[in-house]
C-alpha positions in Angstrom: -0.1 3.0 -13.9 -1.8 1.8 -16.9 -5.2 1.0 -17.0 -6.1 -2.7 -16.2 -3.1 -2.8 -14.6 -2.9 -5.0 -11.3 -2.3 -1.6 -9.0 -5.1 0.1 -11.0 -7.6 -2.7 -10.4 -6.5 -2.6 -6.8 -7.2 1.1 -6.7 -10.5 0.7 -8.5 -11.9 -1.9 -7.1 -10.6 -0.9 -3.5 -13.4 1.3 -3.1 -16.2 -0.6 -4.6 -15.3 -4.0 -2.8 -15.4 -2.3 0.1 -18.7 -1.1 0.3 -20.3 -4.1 -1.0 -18.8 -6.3 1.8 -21.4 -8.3 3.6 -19.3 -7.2 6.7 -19.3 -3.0 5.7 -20.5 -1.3 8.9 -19.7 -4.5 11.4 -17.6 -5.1 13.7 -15.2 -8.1 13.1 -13.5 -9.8 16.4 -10.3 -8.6 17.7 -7.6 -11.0 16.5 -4.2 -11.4 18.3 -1.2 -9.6 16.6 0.4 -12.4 15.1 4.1 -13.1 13.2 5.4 -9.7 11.5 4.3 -10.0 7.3 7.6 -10.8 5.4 8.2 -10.5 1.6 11.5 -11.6 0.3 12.1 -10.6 -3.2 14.0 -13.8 -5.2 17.6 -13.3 -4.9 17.3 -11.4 -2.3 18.9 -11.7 1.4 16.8 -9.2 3.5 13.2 -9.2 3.7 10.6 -6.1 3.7 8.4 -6.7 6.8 5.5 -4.9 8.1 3.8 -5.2 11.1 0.0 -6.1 10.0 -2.1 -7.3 12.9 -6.0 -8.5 12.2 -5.3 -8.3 8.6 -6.2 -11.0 6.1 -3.8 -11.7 3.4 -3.9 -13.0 0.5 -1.0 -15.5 -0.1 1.9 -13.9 -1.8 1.8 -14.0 -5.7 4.8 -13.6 -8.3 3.8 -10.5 -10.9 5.8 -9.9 -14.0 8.0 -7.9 -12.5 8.1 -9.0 -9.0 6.1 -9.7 -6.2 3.2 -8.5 -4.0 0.8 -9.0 -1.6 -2.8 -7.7 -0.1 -5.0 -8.2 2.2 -7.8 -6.1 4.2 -8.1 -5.7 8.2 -12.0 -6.3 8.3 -12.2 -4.8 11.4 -10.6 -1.1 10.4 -11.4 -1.6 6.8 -8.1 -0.3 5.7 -6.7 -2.3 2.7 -3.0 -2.6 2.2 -1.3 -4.1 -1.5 3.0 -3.9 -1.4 4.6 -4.6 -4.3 8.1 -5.4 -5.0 9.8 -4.9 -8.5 13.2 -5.0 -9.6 14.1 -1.3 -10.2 12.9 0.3 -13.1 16.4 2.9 -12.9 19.2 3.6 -10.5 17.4 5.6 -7.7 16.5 6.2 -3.7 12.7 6.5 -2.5 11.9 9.9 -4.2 13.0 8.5 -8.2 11.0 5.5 -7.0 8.5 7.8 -6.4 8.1 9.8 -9.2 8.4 6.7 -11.3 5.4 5.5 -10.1 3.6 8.5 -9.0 3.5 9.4 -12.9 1.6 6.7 -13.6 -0.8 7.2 -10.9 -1.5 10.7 -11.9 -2.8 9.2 -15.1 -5.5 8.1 -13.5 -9.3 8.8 -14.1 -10.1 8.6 -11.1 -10.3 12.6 -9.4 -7.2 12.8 -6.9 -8.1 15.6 -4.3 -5.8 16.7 -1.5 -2.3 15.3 -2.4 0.8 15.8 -0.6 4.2 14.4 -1.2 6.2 14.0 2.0 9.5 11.9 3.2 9.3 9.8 6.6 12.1 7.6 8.0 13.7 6.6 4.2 10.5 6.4 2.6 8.9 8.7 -0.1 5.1 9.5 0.5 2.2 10.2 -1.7 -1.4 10.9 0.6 -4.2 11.8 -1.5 -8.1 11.8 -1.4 -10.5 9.9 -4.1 -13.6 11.7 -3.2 -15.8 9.5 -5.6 -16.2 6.2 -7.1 -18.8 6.4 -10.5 -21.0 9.2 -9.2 -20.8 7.3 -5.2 -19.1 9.5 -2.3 -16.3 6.9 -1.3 -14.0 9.3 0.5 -10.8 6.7 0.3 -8.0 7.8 1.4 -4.6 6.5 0.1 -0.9 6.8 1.2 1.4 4.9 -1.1 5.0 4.6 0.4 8.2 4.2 -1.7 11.0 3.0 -0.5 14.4 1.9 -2.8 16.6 -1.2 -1.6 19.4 -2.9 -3.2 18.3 -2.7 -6.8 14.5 -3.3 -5.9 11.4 -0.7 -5.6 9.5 -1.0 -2.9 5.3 0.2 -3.3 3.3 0.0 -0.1 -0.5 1.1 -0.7 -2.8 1.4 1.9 -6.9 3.2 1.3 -9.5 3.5 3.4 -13.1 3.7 2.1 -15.3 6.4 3.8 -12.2 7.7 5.8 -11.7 10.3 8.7 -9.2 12.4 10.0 -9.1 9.9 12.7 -8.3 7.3 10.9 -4.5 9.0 10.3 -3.9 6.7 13.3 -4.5 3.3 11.6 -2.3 4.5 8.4 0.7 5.6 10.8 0.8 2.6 12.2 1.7 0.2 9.3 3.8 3.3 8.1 6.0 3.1 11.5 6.4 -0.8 11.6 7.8 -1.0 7.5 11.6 -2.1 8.0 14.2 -4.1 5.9 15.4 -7.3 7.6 18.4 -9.6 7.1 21.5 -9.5 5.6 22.2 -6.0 4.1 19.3 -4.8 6.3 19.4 -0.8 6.9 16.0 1.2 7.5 14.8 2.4 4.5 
């Protein structure tokens, strides 16, 4: 990931945003689950959907390479981007993976606590940014790759100020990520 790029701003500015909502610290009204989040990428006959309930989402936006879309659940604070891009190479979750993981090493930020893992198709990356220009942030971030018919797949989700309890709240958008439609197989 270079810097200035879209996913580093998202990183970067995760944290920082975060703790200088007007909301930080309060509790936001339950909100009904609502329709699955879909994102078709053009040419494409399945979907990627996620189960996101009580987040707020931006509207989708076309990138140079593809598409994406983020949002924030105000109520848990966790913060999810996805991207989809056509494939950089030939390759399952784990090239998609260390295709991007690369780049995220590149970072300035100090990574703590990373661990690659597989779950249900997908490649995983968890790791800890323990600080944010000389603040404790604690934000946790899983980004979860996933390859599907030509197209790499980046779900990010962070957390500022995160707890080992708060596992629960990542697992859960983990668990609902499928592929949809024609061509449709778990990933």
């Amino acid at each position: 990931m270079a810097p200035g790029s879209p996913r580093a701003h998202v990183l970067l500015m995760a944290g920082a945003l975060l703790l200088a909502a007007p909301w930080h610290g309060q509790a936001a009204p339950a909100r009904s689950p609502g329709p699955p989040t879909r994102l078709t990428f053009p040419g494409r006959s399945w979907s990627l959907v996620l189960d996101l309930p009580g987040f707020a989402l931006k509207p989708q936006e076309r990138t140079r390479d593809g598409i994406m879309i983020e949002g924030e659940n105000p109520r848990t604070h966790l913060i999810v981007s996805v991207f989809l891009e056509d494939a950089a190479r030939t390759g399952d979750a784990a090239a998609c993976r260390k295709h991007y993981w690369k780049k995220v090493r590149k970072s300035p930020l100090t990574m703590t606590e990373v661990a690659l893992s597989e779950r249900s198709g997908m490649a995983l990356v968890e790791y800890l940014i323990p600080e944010f220009q000389g603040l404790p942030v604690r934000q946790k971030n899983v980004n979860a790759y996933l390859s599907h018919d030509g197209v790499w797949i980046d779900i990010h989700l962070s957390k500022v100020l995160a707890t080992r309890s708060d596992q629960t709240l990542f697992d859960a958008v983990l668990r609902s990520v499928r592929i949809e439609g024609a061509d449709a197989t778990r990933p």
